[in-house]
N, C-alpha and C positions, 0 to 999 in steps of 0.2 A: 946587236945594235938596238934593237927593238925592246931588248929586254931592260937593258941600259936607259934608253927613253920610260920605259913604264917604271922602274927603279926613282927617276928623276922626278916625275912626275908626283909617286906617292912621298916623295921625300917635300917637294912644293906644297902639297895637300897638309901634312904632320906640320911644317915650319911655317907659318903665316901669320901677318897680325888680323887675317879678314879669316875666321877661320871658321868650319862648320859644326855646331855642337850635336850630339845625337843625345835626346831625351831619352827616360828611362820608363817605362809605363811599369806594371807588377813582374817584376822580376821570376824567372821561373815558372810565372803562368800565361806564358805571351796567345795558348792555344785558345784562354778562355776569358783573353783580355772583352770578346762583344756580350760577354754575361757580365763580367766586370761592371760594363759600362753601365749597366741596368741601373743595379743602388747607386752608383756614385749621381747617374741622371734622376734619381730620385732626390739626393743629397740638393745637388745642383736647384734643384725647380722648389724644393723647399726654403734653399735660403734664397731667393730669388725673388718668392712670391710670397714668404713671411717678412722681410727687409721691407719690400714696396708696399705690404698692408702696412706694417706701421707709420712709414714716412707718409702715406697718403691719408691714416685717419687723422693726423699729429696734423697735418699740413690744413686738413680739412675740416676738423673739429674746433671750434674756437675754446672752449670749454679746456682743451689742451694745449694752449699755447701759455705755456708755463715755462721755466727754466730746466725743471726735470724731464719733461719731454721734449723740449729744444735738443739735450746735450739726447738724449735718447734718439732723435732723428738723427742727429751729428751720428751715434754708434752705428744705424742701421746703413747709414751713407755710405761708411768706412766698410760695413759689413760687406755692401752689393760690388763695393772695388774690387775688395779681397777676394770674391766667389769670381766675381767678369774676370778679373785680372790674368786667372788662371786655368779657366771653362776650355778657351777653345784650346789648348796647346793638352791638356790630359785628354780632352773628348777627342782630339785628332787621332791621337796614340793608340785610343782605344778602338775607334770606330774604324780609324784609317789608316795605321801606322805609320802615320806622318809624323815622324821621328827628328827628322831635320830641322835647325834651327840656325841662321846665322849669330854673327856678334851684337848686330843692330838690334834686331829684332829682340834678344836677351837684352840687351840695354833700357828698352823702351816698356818689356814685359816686366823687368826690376825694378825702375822708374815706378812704375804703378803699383806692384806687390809691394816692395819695400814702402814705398810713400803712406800706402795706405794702413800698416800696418802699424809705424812711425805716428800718423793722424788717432789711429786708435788705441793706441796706447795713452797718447794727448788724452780723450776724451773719456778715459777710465779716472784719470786724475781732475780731470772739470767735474765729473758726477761723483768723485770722493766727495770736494770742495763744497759739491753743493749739498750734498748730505749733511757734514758738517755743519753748514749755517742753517738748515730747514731743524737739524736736532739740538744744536748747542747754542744759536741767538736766532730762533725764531723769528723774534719782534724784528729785526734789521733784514730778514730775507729776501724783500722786492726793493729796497732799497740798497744792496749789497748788488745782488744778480739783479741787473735791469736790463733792459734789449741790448743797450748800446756794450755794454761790458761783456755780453754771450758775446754779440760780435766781435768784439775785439779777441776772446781768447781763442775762439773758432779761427780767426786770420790766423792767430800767432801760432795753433795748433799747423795750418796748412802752412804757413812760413819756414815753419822749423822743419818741416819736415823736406824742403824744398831745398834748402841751404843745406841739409846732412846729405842729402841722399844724391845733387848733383855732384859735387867731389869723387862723392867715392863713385859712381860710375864713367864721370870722366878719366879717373885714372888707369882703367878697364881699357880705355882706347891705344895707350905703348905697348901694351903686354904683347908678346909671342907666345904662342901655342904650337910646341912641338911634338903631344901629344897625342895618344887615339880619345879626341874628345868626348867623351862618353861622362854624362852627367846624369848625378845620383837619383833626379826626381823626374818629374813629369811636368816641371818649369823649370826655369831659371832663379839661381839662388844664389847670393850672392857669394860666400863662403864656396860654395860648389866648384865656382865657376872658374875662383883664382888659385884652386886645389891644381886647377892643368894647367898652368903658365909654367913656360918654362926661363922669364926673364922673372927678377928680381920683385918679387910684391910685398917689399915691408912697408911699400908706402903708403900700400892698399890694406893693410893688417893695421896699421897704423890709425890709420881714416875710419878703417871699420872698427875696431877699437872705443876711437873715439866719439863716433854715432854711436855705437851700445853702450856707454856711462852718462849720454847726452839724453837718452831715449830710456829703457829700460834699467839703467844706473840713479837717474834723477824722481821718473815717474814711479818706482817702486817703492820706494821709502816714503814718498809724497802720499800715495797710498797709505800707507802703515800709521802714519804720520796722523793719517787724518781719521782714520777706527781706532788708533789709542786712544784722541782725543773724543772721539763720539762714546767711548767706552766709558772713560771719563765724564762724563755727562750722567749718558744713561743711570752709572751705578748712584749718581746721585739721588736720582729719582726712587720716591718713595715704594709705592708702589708695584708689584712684581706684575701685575698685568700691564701697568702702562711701558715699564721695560719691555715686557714682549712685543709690545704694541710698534715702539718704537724701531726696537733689532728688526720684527717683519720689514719696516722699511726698506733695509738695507740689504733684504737675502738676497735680491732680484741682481745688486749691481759687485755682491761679494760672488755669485756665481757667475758674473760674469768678466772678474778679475781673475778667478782660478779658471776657467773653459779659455781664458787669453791667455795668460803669462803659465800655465802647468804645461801644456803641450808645444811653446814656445821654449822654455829651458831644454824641455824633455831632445826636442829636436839638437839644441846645439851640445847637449850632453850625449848624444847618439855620433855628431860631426867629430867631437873632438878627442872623445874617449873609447870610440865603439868602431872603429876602421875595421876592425877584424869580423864583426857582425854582420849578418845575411843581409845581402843586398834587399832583400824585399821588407826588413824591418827598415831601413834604410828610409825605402819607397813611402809605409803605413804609415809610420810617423811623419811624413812629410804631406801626406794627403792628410792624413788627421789635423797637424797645426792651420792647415788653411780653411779647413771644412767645418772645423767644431764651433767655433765662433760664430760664424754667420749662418748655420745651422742652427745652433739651440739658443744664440739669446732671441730672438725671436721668440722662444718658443718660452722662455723663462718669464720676459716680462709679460707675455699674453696672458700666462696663467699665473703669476705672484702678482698681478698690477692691476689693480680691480679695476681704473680709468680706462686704461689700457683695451682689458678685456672687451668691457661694457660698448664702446664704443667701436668694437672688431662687429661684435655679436648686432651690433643697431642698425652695420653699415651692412653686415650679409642680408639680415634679414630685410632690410629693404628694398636691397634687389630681388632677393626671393619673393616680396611684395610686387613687386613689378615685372615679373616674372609670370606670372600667374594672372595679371589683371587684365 
């Protein structure tokens, strides 16, 4: 009878729509997950604390209150989501094997992963835009990009991104999970998570579907869109140093289109084609897509962005000024 009761019991636990997810930290190396944690807390305090230098000299320099650093604060905003969004649930994994995860909590953890990800892809496309007009109609640049127009596409960036991504996680709420729910990463992802349903999710492939041709479908070409036409421009220019002069512009924010969308493909090409491959690639590329971005563009535009720099280097040494006095 007793055996019967505990039979019943894990068969309640498998069938539920309130159900418990187990994260997956490194795969196969769970002995040496607290060395693990070393780089990845290095990873961590670097996008953390390169993200808040720039939003605080941007914020703080007037000299940079420009449209190219506006949409640059907007990236580093997006960046410190991306990095918080998913700190504490890998660093628990690692430090504490706190593996356990409900549905809410996933809901509220993809709300902020997806949203922000969603926002920064928006804000790859506003500093194409604005490339564009600083290289192809100069003369109209402060009159094109004025305050009130950053604002408005910064809203519509956080709008869109609000309307895509509440859908598809309320549809997350009918599902059953009759599964051993064991998820591929060390957060919550969206793809992941409706891979263990065991009712019906075309409506959720469906939604999600239609956020990836809304998000990455539109902002991708928009991109493309707008370096054909800077290309377009530049080759008109005489000149082979003022070409160079000009392409410099744009290394800082084409590195930071390939460090977003290459590890972004890379990951749903691993989801959809690669099910037979080692759970711990699985895992790399999934800490890699969230870590690369808010990791090195920080680290891109301090050293391609001579404003940028200059005023990193004015604000340390100040305090080392003061420091000393």
């Amino acid at each position: 009878m007793l055996r019967i009761q505990e039979n019943m019991q894990i068969l309640s636990n498998l069938t539920s729509k309130f159900p418990t997810f187990l994260l997956t930290g490194i795969p196969g190396l769970e002995s040496v997950h607290a060395w693990i944690s070393i780089p990845l807390c290095c990873l961590y305090a670097i996008a953390l604390s390169g993200n808040s230098m720039i939003l605080f000299v941007i914020i703080t320099q007037q000299s940079l209150h420009e449209p190219m650093y506006y949409f640059l604060s907007m990236l580093s905003a997006a960046d410190l989501g991306l990095a918080i969004s998913t700190m504490s649930t890998t660093l628990g994994i690692l430090w504490f094997d706190a593996t356990e995860v409900n549905l809410d909590t996933c809901i509220i953890q993809m709300f902020f992963l997806h949203g922000f990800t969603f926002i920064e892809s928006g804000v790859l496309v506003a500093m194409a835009f604005d490339r564009y007009v600083a290289i192809c109609d100069p003369l109209r640049y402060t009159t094109i990009l004025t305050n009130s127009r950053i604002i408005q596409m910064s809203l519509l960036m956080i709008i869109r991104s609000v309307v895509l991504i509440v859908p598809l996680l309320l549809l997350l709420k009918p599902l059953y999970f009759c599964r051993e729910n064991v998820l591929s990463h060390s957060y919550c992802y969206h793809p992941d998570v409706i891979k263990l349903a065991c009712s019906d999710t075309q409506a959720n492939s469906i939604c999600g579907l239609i956020d990836l041709i809304l998000t990455t479908g539109v902002d991708t070409p928009c991109i493309i869109l707008s370096y054909i036409l800077i290309i377009r421009c530049v080759l008109s220019i005489a000149s082979p140093e003022e070409r160079h002069k000009v392409f410099s512009t744009c290394a800082s924010h084409i590195g930071a289109v390939a460090i977003f969308y290459i590890p972004m493909m890379s990951l749903s090409l691993v989801h959809r084609y690669g099910p037979s491959a080692p759970k711990v690639v699985h895992s790399m590329m999934a800490n890699i897509y969230l870590l690369f971005p808010p990791v090195l563009n920080p680290i891109i535009y301090s050293v391609k962005t001579k404003q940028i720099r200059k005023a990193i280097l004015s604000l340390l040494l100040a305090k080392q000024t003061e420091l000393f006095v």
